[in-house]
C-alpha positions in Angstrom: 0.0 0.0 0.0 2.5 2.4 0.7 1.8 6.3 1.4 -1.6 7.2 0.0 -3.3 10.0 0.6 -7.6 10.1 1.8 -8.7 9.9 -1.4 -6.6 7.3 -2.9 -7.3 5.3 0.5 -11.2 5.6 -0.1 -10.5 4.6 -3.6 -8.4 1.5 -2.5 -11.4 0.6 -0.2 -13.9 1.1 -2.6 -12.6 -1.6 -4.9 -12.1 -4.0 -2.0 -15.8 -4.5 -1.0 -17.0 -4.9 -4.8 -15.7 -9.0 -4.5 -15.6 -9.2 -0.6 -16.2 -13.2 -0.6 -13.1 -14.5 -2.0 -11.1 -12.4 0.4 -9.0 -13.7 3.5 -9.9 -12.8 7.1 -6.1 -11.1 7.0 -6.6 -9.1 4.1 -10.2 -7.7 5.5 -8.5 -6.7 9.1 -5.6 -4.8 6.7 -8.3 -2.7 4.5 -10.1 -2.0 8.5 -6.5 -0.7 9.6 -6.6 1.6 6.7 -9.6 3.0 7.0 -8.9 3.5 10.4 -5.9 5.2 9.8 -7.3 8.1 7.4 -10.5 8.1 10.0 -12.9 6.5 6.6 -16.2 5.3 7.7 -17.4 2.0 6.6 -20.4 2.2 6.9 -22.7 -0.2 5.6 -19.9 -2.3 4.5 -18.7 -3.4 8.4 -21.9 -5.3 8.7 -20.5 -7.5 5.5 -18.0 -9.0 7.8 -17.6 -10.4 11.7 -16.3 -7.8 13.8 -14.2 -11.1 16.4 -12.8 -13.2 13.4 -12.9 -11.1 10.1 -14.8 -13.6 8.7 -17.6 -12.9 5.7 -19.5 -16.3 6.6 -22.7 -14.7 7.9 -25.7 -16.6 8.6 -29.2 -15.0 9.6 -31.2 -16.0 12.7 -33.8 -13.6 13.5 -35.9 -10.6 14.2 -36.8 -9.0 17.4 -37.9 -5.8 18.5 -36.9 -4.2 15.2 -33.4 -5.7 15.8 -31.8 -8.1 12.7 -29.5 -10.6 14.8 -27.4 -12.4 12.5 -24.4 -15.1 13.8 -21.1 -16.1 12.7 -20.9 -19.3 11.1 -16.8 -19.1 11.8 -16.5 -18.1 15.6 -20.5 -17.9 16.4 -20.8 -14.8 17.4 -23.7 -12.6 17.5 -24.4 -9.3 16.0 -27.3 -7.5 16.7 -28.5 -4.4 14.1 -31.0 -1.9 14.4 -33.4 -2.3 11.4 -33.9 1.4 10.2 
């Protein structure tokens, strides 16, 4: 990656979440460091991937109180969104 500027970084980011399933849990946790280094929101695109393991196996479970809870098929853990 090298020195980037914000722009370039958003770019570089950009282009990473169009194909996120045939990525590695290592290169996922690299693209978070850079966005974290240039202060980029992800948005939308963190709930793609597990938060513990980095992993983009996702599996569904429910809905409760307006809240989507959806489990890691990798590590099991849950993540709970609100539903807008």
């Amino acid at each position: 990656m090298g020195k980037e500027n914000k722009e370039e970084a958003r770019k570089n980011i950009e282009d990473f979440f169009k194909d996120l399933k045939d990525k590695t849990p290592k290169e996922i946790k690299k693209i978070k460091t850079l966005a974290m280094s240039f202060n980029i929101k992800l948005g939308d695109k963190r709930k793609k991937f597990c938060p513990k393991c980095y992993s983009t196996k996702l599996k569904f479970r429910k809905i409760k109180n307006g809240t989507k809870i959806v489990e890691c098929e990798n590590c099991s853990n849950l993540m709970r969104w609100k539903i807008k």
